[in-house]
Backbone as a ProteinNet text record, in pm:
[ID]
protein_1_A
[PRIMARY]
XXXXXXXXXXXXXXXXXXXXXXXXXXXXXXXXXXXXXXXXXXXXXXXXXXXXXXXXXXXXXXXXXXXXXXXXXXXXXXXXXXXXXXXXXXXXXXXXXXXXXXXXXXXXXXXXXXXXXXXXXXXXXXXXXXXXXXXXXXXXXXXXXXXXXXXXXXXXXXXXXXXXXXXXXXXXXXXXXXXXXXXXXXXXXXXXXXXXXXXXXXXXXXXXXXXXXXXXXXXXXXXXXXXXXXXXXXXXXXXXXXXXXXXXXXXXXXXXXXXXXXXXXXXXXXXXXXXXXXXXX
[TERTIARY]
82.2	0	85.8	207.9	302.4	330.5	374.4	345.2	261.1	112.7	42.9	54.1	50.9	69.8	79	168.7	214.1	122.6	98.1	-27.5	-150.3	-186.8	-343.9	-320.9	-194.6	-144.2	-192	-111.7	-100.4	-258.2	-342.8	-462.5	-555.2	-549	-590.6	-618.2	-482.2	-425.3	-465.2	-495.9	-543.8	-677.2	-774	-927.6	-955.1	-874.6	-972.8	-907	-967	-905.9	-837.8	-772.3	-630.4	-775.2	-839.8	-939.3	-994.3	-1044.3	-1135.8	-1034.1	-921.8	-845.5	-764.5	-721.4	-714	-865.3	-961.6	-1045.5	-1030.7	-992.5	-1012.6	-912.9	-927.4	-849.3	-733.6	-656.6	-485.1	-454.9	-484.9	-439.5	-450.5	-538	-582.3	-491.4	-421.3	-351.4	-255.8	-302.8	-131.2	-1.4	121.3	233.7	283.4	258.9	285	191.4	83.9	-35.3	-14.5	-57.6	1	-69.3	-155	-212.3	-111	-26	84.6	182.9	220.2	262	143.9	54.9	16	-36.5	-10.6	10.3	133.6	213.5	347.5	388.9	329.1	337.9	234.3	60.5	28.8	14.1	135.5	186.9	284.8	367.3	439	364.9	281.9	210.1	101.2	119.2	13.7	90.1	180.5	292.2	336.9	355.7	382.9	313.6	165.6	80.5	58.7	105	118.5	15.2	-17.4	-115	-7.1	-19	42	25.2	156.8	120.1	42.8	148.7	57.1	-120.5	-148.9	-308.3	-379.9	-295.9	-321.5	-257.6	-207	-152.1	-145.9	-267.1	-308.5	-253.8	-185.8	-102.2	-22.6	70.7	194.7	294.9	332.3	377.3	508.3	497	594.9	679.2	765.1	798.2	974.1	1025.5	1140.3	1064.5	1134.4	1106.8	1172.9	1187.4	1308.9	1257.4	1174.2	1087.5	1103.1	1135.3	1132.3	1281.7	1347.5	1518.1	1465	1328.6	1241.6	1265.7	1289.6	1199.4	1045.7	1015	875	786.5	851.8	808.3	854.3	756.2	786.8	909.2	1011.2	1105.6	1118.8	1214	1190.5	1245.7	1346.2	1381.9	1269.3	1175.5	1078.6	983.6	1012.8	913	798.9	840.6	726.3	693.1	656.1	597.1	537.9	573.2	457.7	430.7	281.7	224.5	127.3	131.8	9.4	-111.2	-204	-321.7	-323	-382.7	-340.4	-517.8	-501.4	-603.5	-561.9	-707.5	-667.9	-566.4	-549.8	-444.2	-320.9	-304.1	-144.9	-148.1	-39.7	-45.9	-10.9	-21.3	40.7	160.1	250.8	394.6	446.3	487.8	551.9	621.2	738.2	843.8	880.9	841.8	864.1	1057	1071.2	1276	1347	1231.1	1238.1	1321.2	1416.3	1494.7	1444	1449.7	1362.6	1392.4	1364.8	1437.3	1520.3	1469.5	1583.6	1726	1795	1921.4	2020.7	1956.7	2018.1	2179.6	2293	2401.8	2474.6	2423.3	2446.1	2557.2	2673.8	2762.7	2753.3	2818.2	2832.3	2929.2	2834.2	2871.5	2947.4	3052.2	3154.5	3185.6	3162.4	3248.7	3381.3	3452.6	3586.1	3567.2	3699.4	3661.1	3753.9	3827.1	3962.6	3899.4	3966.7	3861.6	3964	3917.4	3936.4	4071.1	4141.9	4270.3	4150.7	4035.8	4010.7	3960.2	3971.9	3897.7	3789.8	3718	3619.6	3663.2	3596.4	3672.9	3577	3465.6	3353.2	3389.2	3321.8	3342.9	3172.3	3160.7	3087.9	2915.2	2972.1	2851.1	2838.6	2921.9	2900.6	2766.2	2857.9	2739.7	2559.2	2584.6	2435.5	2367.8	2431.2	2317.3	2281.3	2330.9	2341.9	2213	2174.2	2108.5	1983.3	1947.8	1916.6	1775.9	1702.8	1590.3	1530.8	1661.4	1640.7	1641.5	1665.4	1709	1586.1	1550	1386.1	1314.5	1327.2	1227.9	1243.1	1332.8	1367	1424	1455	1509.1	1695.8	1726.8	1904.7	1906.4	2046.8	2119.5	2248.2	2316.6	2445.4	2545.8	2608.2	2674.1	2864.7	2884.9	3061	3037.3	3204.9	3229.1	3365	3447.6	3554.4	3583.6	3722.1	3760.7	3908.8	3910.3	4022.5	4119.7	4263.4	4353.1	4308.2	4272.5	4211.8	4067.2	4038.2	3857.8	3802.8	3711	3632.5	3553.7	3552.7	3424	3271.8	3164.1	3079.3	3047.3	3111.5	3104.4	3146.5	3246.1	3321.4	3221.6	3153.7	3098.6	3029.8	2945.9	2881.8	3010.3	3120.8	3231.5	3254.8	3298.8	3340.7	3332.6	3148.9	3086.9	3131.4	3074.1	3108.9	3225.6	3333.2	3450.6	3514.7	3439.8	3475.2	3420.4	3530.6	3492.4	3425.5	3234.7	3119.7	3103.2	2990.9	2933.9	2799.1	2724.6	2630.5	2690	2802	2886.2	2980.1	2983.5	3102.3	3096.2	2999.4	2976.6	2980.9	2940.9	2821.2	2863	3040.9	3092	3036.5	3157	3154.1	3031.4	2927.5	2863.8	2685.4	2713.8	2556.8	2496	2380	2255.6	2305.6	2318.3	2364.7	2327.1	2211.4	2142.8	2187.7	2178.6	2229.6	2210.8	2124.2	2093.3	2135.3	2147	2152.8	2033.8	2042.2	1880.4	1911.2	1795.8	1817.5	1780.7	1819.9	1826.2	1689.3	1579.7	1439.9	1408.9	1466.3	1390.2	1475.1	1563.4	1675.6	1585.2	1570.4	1458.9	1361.9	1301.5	1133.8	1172.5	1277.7	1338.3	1369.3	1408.9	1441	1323.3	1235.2	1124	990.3	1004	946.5	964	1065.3	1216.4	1101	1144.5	1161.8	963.5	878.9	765.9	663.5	730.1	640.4	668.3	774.8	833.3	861	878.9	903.6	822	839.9	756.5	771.6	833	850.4	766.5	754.4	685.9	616.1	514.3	456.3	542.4	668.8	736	707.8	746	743.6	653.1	569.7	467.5	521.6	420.2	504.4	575.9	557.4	571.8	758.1	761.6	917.2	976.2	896.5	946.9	1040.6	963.9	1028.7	1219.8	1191.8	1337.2	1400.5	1349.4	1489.1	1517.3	1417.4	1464.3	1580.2	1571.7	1656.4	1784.4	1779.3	1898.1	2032.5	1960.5	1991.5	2076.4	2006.8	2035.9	2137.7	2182.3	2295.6	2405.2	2363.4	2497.6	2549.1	2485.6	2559.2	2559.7	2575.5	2636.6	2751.7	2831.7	2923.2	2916.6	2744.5	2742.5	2685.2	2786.1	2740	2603.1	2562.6	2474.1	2382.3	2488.9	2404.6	2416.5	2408.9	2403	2231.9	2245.2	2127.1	2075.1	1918.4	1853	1888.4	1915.4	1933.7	2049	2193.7	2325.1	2299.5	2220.2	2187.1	2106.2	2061.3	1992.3	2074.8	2177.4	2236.8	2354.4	2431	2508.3	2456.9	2355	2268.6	2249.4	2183.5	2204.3	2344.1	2407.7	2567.2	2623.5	2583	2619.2	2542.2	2636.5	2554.2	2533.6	2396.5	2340.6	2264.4	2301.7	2337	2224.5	2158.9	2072.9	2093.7	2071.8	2110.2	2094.5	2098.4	2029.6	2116.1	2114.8	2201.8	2137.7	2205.6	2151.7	2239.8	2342.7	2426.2	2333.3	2391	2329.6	2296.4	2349.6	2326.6	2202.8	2152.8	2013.7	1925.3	1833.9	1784.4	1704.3	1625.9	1529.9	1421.6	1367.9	1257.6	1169.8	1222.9	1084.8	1171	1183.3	1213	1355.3	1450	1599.6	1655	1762.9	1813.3	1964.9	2057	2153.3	2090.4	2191.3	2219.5	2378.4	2401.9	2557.2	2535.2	2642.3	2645.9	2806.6	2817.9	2960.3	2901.1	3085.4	3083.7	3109.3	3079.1	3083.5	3256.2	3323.1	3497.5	3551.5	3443.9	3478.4	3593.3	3603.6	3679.8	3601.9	3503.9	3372.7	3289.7	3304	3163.9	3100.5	2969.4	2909.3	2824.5	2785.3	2685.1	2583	2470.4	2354	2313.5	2348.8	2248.9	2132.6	2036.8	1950.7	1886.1	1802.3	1726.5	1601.6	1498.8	1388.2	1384.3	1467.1	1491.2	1633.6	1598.2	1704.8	1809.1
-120.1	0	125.3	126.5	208.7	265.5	201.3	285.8	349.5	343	415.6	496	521.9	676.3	782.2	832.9	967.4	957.8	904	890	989	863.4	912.6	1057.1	1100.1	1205.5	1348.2	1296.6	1423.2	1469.4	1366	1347.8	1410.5	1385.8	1483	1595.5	1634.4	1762.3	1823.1	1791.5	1822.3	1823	1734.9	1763.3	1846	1820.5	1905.2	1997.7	2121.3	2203.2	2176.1	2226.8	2239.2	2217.4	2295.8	2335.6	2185	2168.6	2034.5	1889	1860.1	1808.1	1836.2	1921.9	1914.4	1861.9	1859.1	1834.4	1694	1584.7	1459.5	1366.5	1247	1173.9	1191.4	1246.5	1297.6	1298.3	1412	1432.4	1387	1259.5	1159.5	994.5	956.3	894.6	868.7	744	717.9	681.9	680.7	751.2	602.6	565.7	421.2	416.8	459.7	452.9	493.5	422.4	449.7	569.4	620.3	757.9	882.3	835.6	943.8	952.5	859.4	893.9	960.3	898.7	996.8	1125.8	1144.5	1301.7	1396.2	1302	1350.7	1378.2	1317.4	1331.9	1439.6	1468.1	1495.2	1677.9	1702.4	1803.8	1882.7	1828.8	1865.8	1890.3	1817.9	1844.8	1969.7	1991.3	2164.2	2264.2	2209.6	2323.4	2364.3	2249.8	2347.1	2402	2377.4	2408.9	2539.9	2612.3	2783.6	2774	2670.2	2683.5	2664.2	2786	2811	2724.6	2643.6	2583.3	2608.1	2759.9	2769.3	2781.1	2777.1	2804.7	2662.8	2591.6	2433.3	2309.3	2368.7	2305	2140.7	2119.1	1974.3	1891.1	1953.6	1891.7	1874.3	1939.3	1928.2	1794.7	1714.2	1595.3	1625.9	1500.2	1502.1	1336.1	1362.7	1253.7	1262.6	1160.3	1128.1	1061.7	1147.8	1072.9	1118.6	1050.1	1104.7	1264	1255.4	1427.4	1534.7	1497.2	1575.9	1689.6	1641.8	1699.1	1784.2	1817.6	1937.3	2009.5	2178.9	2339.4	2295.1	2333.5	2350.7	2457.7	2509.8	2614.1	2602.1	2659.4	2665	2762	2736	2810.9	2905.5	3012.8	3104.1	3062	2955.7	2864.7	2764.7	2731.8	2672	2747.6	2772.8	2915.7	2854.7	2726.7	2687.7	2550.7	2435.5	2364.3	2299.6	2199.5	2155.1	2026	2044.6	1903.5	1888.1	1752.9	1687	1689.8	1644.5	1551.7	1427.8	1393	1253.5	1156.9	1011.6	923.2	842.8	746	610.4	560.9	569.8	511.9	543.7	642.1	644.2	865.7	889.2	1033.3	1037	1112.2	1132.1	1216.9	1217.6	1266.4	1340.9	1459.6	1538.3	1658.3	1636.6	1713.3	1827.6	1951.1	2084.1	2088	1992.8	2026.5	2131.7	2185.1	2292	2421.4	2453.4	2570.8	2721.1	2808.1	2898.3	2992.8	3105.2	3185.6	3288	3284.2	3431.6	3310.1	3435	3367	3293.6	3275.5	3228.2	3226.2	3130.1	3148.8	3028.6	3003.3	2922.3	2974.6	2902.6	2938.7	2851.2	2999.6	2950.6	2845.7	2816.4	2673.1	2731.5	2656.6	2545.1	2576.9	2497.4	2466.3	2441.2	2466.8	2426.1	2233	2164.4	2027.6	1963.7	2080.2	2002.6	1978.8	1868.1	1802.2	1861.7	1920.9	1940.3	1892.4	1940.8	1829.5	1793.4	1865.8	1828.9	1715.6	1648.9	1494	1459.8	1415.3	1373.3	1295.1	1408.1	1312.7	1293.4	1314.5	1255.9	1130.3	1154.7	1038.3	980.8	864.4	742.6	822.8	892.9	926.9	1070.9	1143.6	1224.5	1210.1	1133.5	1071.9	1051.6	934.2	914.4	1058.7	1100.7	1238.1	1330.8	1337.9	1455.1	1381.8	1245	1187.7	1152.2	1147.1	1140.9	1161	1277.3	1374.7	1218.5	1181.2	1083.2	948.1	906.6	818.1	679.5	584.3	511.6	585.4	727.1	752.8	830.7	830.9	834.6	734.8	724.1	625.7	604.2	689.6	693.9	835	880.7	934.7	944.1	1068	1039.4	1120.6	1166.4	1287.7	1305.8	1420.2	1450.1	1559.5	1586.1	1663.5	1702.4	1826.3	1872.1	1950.1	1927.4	2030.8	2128.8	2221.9	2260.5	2326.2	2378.7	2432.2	2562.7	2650.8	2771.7	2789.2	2917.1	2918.4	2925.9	2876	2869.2	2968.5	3108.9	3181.1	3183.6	3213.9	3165.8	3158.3	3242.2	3304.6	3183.7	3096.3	3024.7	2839.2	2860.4	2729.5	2671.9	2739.8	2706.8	2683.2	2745.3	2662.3	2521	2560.2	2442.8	2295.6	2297.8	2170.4	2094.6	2090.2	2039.4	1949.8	2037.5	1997.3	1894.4	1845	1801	1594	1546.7	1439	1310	1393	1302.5	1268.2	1096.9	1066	1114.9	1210.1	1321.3	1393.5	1406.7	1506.4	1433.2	1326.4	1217.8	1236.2	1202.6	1198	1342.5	1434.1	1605	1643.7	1648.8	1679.4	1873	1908.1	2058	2131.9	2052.4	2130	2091.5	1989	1906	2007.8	1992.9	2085.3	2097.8	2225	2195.2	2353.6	2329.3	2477.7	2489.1	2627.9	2640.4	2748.9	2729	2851.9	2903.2	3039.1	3046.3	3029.8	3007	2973.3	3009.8	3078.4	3112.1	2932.7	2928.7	2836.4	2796.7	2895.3	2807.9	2761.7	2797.4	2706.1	2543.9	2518.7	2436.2	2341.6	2407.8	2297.4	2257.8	2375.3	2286.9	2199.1	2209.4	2113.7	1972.3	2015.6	1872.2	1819.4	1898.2	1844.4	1798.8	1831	1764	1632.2	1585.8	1430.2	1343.1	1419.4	1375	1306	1418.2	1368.6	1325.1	1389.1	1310.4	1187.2	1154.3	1037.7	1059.6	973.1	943.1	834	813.5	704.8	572.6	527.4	401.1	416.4	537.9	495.2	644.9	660.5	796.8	910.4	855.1	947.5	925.4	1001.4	975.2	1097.3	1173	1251.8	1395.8	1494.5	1604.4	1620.3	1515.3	1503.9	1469.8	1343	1255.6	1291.4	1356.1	1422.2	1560.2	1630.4	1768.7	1731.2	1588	1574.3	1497.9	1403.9	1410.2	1536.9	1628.5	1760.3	1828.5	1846.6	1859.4	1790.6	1689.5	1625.2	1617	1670.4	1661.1	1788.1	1888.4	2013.6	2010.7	1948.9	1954	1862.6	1749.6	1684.5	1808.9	1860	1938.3	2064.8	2117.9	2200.7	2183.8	2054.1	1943.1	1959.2	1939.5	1950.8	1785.4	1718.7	1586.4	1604.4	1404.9	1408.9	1457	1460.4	1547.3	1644.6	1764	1898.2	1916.2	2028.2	2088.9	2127.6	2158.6	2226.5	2329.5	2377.3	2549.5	2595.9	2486.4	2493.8	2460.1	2413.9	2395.2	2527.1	2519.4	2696.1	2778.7	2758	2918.9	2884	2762.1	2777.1	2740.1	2716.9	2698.6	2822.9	2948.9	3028.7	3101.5	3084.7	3175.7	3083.2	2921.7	2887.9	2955.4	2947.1	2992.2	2873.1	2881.8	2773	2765.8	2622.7	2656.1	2556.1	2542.9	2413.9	2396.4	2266.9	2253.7	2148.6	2133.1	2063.5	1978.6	1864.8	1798.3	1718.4	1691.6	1562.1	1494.1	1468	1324.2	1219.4	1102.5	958.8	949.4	1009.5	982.6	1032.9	1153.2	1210.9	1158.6	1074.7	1042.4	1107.1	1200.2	1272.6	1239.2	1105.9	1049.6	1140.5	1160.7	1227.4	1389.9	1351.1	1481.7	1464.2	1502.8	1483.9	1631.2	1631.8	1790.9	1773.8	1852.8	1847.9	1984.7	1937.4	2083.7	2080.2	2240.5	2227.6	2322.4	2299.2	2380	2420.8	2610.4	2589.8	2707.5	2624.3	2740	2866.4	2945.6	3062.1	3127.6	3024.1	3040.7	2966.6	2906	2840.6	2787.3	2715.6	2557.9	2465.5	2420	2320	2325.8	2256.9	2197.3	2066.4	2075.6	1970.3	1943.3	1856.4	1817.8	1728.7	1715.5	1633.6	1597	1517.7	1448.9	1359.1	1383.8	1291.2	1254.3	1168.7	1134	1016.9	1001.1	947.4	807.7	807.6	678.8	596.6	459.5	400.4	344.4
0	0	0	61.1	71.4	-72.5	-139.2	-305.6	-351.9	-315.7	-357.7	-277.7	-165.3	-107.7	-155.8	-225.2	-263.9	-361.9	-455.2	-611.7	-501.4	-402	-322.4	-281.4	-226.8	-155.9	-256.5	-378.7	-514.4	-549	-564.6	-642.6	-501.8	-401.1	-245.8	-260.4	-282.1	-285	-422	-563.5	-632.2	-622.8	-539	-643.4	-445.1	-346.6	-207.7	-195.9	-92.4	-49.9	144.2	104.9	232.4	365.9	336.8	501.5	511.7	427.9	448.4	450.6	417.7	415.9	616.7	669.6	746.9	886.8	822.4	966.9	950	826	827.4	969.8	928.4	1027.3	1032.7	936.5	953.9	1042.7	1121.1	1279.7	1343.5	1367	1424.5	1461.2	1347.7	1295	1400.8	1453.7	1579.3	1483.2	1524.5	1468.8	1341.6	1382.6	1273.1	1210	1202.8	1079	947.7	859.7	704.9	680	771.1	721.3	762.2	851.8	904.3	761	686.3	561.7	497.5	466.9	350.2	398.9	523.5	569.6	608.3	526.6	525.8	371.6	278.9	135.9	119.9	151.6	181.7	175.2	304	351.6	261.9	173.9	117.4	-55.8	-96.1	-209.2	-178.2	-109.4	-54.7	-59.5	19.1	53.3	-123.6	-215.5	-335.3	-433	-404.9	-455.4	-345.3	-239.9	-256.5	-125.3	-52.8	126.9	191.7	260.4	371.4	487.6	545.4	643.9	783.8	824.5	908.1	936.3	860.8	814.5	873	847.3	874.3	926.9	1080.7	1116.2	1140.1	1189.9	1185.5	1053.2	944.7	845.4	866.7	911.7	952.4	1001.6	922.4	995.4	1127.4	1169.2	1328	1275	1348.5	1355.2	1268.3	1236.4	1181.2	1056	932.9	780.7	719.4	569.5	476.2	448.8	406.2	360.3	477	591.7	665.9	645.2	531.8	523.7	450.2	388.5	261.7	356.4	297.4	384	429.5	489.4	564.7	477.2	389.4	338	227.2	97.4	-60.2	-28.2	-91.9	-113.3	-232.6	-250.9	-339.2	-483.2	-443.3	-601.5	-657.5	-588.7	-605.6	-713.6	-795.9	-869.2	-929.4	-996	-1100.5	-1085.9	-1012.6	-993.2	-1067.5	-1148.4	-1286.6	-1270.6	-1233.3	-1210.7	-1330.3	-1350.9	-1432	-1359.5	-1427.3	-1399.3	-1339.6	-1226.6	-1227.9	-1198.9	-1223.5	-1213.1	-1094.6	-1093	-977	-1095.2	-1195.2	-1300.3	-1284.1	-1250.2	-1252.2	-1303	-1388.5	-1422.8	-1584	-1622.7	-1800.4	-1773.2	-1862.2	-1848.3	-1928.2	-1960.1	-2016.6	-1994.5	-1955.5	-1925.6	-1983.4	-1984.5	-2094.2	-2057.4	-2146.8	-2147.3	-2251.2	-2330.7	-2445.6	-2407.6	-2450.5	-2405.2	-2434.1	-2351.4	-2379.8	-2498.5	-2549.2	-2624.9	-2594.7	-2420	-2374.8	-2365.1	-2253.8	-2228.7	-2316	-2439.6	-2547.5	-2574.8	-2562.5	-2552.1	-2690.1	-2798.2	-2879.4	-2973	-2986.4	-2998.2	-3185.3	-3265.6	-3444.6	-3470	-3597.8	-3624	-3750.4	-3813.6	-3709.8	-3587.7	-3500.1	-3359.8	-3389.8	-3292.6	-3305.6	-3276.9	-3318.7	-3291.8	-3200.8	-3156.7	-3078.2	-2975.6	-2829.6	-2739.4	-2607.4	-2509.7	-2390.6	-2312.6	-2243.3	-2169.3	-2051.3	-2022.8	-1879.7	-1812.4	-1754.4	-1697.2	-1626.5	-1667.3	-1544	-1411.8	-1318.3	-1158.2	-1062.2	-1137.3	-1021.4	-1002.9	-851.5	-759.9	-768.9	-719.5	-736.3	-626	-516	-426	-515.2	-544	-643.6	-787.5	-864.8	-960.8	-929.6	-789	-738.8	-708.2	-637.4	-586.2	-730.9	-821.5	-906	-1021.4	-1056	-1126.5	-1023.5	-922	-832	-904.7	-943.9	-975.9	-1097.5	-1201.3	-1330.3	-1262.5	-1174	-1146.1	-1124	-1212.8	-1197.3	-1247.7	-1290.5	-1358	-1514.2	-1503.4	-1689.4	-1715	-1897.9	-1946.3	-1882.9	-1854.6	-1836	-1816.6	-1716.6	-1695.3	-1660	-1653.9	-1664.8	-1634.2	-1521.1	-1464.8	-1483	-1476.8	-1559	-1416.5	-1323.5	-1288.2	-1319.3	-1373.8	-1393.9	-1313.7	-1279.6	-1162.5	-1240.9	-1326.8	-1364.6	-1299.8	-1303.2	-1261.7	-1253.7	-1374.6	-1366	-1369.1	-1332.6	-1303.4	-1450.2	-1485.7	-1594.5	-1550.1	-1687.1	-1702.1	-1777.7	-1672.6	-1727.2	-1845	-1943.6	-2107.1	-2154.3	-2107.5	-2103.8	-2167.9	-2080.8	-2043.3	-2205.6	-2295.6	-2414.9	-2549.5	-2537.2	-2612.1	-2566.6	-2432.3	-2381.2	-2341.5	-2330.9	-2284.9	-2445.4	-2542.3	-2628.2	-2680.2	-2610.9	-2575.3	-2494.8	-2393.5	-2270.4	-2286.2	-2276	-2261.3	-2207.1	-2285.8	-2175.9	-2308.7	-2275.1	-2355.8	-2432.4	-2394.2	-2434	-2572	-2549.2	-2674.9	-2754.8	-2740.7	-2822.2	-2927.3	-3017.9	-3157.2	-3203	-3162.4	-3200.1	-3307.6	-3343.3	-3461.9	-3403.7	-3510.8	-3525.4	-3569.2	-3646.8	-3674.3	-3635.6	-3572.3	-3537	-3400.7	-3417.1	-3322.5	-3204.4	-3131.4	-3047.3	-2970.9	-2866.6	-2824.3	-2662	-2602	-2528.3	-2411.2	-2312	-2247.1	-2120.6	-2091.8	-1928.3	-1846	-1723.8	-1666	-1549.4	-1450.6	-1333.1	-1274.9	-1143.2	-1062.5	-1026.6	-1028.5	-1043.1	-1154.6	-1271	-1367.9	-1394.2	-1298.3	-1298.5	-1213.5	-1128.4	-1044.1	-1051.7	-1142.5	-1208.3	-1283.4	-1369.8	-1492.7	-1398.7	-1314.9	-1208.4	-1141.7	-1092.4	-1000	-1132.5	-1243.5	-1325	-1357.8	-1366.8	-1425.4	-1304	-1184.5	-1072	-1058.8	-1064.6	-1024.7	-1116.3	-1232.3	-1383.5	-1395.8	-1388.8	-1457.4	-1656.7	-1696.5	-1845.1	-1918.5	-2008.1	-2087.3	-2020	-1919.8	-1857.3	-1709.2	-1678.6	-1542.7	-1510.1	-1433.2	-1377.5	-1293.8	-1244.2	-1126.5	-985.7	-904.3	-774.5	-723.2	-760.4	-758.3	-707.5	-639.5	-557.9	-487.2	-331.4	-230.1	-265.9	-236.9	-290.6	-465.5	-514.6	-646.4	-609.2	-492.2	-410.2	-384.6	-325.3	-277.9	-340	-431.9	-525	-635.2	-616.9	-708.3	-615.3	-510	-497.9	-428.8	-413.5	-393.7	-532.5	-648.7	-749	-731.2	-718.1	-678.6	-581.3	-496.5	-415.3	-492	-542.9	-613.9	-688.3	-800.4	-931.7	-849.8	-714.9	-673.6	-590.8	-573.5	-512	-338.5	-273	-150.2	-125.3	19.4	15.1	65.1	83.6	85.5	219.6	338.6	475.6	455.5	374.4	328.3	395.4	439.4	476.7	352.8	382.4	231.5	236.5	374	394.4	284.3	325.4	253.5	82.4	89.5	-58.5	-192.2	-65.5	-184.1	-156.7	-69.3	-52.7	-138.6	-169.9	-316	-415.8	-424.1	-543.1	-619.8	-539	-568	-627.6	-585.2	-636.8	-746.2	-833.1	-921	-1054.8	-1155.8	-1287.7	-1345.8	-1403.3	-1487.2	-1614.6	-1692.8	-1798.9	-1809.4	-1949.8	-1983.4	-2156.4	-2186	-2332.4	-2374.2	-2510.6	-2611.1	-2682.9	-2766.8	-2858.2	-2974.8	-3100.1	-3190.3	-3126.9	-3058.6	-3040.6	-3044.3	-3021.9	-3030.3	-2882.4	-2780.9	-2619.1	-2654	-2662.1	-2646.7	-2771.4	-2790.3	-2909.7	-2943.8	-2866.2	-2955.3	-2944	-2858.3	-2900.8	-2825.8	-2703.5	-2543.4	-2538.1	-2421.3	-2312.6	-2283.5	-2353.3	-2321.3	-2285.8	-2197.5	-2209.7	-2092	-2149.4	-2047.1	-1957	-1845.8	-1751.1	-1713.5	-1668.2	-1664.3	-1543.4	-1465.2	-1329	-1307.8	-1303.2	-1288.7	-1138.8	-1027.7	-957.4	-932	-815.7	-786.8	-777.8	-800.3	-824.7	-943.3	-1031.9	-1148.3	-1179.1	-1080	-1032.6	-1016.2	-1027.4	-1064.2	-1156.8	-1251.5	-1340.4	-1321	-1269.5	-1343.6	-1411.4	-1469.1	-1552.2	-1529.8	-1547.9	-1555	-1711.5	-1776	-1918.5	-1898.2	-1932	-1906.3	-2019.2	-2049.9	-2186.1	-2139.7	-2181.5	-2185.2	-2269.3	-2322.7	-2356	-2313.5	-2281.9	-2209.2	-2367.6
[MASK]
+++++++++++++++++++++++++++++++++++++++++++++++++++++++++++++++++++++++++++++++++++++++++++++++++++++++++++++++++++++++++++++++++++++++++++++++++++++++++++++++++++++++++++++++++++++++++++++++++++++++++++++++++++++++++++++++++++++++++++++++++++++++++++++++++++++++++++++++++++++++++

C-alpha cells in the first residue's frame, strides 16, 4: 500500500481544499499509521501548490522521515511547480525540457573540434546524488564533474561543454545541433522536480511530495554539496552557481521524449558539473 501513497497524496491535494483536508483523520492517525505517511506526502504536495502551512496546522507531519530533510516552506527557487493531472491510473507525463528563447548562448557553427585536456573526476557518491531527480524515472542518466587548474568563465561554459569528454557530446561533430541557455536556478529545479515527479515514458514518477526531494537532492549533487548537506546549505550555493541548460543531436540524447543536459559551474569556477539525461534508455 506504501506505493500508492504519494499517487493518493497528489490526487488529495489536487481535487480538495487544504481546510477540508485538514479536519479529516490525519491528525488523528497514531504515529505508525500508514495515514501518518500519507500526511506527510500529503503536507508537502500543498505546501507546493502555494497553502500556507501555518493556516493548517493539523497537516503538519511530526515525527522522523526522509521528507522531513524538505523546507517547511515553498522556497523562493521553487518558482514553477509543474504538475500533471493525475487518475486512480497512474499520471500522463511530459516534461517541458524545451529551451527557452531568452538567455540564449548558442555558440556559431563550425564549432571548433579540438577536445578538452580536462577529466572527469567525479566520484561514485558524487554521480548518485546529481542523477538522483532521473534516477527510476527516466530512461538513463548520466553525470561529468571537472575540476580545472584555472577558473572557468561563465562566457566560457557554451564553447566548452562540447569539448569536454562526456558521452552526451562524443559523436556532435563541429557542426551538429547543439542549443544552449543560461537559466536562473528556479527554472533548474522545475526542470528537475518535473524528471523527478512526472516520470518518463517508462513509469509515472514519484509525484510532488518525494518528487520535491529528489529535485533537490539533485540540486545539491551538481552544486558538489554531500549528501548530509542541509537544504538550507543547498539553496544558498545553489544560488551563487551559474546555470546553464542545453540541447544535442548526439546519439546519447535520441530525440525520441524529453531529453536535455544541464551544466552547473561554480561561484569560483573551479567546478563543473553536468547532468544528461534522456527518456529513452
Amino acid at each position: 500500500m506504501g506505493l500508492e501513497l504519494p499517487l493518493m497524496a497528489t490526487m488529495l491535494a489536487q481535487h480538495q481544499q487544504a481546510a477540508v483536508l485538514a479536519r479529516t483523520v490525519f491528525a488523528d492517525a497514531p504515529e505508525e499509521h500508514w495515514l501518518r505517511e500519507l500526511r506527510t506526502c500529503l503536507f508537502h504536495e500543498l505546501l507546493l501548490r502555494g497553502v500556507d502551512p501555518d493556516e493548517f496546522p493539523a497537516l503538519r507531519p511530526s515525527g522522523l522521515h526522509p521528507l522531513s530533510w524538505l523546507p517547511d516552506r515553498r522556497r523562493p527557487l521553487e518558482t514553477e511547480p509543474d504538475f500533471t493531472r493525475h487518475s486512480v491510473h497512474g499520471s500522463s507525463s511530459g516534461v517541458k525540457s524545451g529551451l527557452p528563447g531568452h538567455g540564449r548562448m548558442d555558440p556559431p557553427t563550425p564549432r571548433p573540434s579540438g577536445r578538452s585536456p580536462l577529466i572527469n573526476s567525479v566520484t561514485v557518491d558524487e554521480h548518485e546524488l546529481i542523477v538522483t531527480a532521473a534516477e527510476g524515472n527516466w530512461g538513463y542518466a548520466e553525470a561529468w564533474v571537472f575540476r580545472p587548474d584555472q577558473p572557468i568563465a561563465p562566457a566560457q561554459v557554451p564553447d566548452l561543454l562540447p569539448t569536454l569528454p562526456m558521452e552526451c557530446v562524443a559523436d556532435l561533430g563541429p557542426a551538429g545541433r547543439y542549443e544552449i541557455a543560461a537559466r536562473p536556478v528556479g527554472d533548474i529545479w522545475s526542470l528537475l522536480f518535473a524528471t523527478a515527479s512526472m516520470g518518463g515514458f517508462y513509469n509515472s514518477g514519484r509525484y510532488g511530495a518525494w518528487g520535491r526531494l529528489q529535485a533537490w537532492r539533485s540540486l545539491a549533487g551538481l552544486c558538489g554539496l554531500p549528501f548530509h548537506a542541509s537544504a538550507g546549505e543547498v539553496e544558498h550555493l545553489a544560488e551563487q552557481y551559474t546555470w546553464f541548460h542545453f540541447q544535442t543531436d548526439s546519439e546519447f540524447f535520441h530525440n525520441d521524449g524529453d531529453d536535455y543536459g544541464i551544466a552547473a559551474l561554480s561561484p569560483d569556477g573551479l567546478r563543473l558539473a553536468v547532468l544528461a539525461a534522456t527518456d529513452t534508455d
